[in-house]
GUTIBA-356697 format. One line per field, with one value per residue (C-alpha): z, y, x; residue number from 1. Coordinates in nm, 2 decimals, m for minus. Each point is the difference from the previous one (the first is absolute). Layout:
c3 <- Z | ...
c2 <- Y | ...
c1 <- X | ...
n <- NUM | ...
//
This chain:
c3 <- 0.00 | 0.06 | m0.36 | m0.12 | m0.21 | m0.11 | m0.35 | 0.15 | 0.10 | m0.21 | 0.07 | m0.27 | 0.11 | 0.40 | m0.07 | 0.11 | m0.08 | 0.09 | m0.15 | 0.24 | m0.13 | 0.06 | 0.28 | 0.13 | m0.17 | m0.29 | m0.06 | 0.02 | m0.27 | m0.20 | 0.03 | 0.12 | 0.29 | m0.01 | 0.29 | 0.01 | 0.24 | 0.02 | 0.28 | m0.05 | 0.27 | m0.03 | m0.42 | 0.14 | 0.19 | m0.22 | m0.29 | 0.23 | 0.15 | m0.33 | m0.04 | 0.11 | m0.16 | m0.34 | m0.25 | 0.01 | 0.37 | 0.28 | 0.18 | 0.38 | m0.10 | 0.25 | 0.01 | 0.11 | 0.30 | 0.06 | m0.02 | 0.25 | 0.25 | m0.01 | m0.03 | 0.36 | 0.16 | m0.10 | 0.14 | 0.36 | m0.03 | 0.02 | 0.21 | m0.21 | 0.06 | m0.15 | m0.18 | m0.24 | m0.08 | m0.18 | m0.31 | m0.08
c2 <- 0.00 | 0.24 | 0.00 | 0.07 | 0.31 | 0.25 | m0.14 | m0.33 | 0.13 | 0.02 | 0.22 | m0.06 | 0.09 | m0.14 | m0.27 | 0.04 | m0.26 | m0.04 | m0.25 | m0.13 | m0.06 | m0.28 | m0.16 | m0.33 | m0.21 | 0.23 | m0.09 | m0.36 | 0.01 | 0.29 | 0.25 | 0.34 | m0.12 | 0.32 | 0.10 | 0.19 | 0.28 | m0.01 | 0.22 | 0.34 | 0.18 | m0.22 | 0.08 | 0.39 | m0.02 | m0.17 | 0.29 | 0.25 | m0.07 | m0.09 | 0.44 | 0.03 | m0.26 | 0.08 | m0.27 | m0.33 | 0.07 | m0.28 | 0.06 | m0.12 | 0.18 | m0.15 | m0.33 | m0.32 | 0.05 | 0.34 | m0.17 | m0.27 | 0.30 | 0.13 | m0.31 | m0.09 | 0.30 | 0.04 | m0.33 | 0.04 | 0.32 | m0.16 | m0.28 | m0.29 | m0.31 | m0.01 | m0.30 | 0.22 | 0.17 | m0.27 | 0.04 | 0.32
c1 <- 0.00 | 0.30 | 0.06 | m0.33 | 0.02 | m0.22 | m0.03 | m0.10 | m0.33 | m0.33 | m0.32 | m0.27 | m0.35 | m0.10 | 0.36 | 0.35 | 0.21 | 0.34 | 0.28 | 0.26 | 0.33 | 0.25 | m0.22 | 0.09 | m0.24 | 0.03 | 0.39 | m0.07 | m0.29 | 0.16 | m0.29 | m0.15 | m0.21 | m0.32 | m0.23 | m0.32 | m0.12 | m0.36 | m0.10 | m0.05 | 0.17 | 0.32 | 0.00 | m0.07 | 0.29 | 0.23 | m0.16 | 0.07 | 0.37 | 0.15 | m0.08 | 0.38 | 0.16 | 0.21 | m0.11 | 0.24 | 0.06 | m0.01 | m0.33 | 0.17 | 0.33 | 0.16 | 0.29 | m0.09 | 0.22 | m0.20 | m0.30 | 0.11 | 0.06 | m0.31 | m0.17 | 0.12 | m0.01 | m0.40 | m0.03 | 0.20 | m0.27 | m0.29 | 0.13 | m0.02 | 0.17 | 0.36 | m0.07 | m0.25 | 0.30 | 0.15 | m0.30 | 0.01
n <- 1 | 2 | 3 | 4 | 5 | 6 | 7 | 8 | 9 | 10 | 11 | 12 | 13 | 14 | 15 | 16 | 17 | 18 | 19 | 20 | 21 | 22 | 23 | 24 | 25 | 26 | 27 | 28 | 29 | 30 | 31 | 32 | 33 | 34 | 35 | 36 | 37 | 38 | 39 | 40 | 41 | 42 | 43 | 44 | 45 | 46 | 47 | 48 | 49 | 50 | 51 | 52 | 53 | 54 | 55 | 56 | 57 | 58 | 59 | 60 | 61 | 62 | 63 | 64 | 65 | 66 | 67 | 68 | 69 | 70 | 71 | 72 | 73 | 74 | 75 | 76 | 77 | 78 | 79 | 80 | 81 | 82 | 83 | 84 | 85 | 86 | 87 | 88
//
């Protein structure tokens, strides 16, 4: 999901589609693995934050390792166990 870009995302009508990259499963079966957003506030939000990103930028715009950080830290923050912090 951290590489997502801008580009990768499609809003036509009440869809929003995204493709994700170079997943796991994708690798293995040589293909684009695509995802729909259905509900309307997440597709406003998505609409709406993607305002202030230059086209062909990452939409996270941060590194794995980055995201690991804040990852944990959002979880010792809400106090859940350490072991959730192994999926995320």
């Amino acid at each position: 999901m951290l590489n997502v870009r801008t580009t990768d995302i499609t809003f036509a009508g009440k869809l929003c589609q995204i493709r994700l990259r170079d997943t796991k499963v994708g690798q293995r079966l040589d293909i684009t693995e695509e995802t729909n957003i259905v509900d309307p506030w997440l597709r406003r939000v998505f609409k709406n934050a993607f305002g202030s990103i230059y086209p062909g930028d990452t939409i996270v715009g941060m590194s794995p390792a980055a995201f690991r950080r804040v990852w944990s830290s959002a979880i010792r923050a809400v106090g859940l166990p350490s072991s959730t912090n192994r999926t995320g």
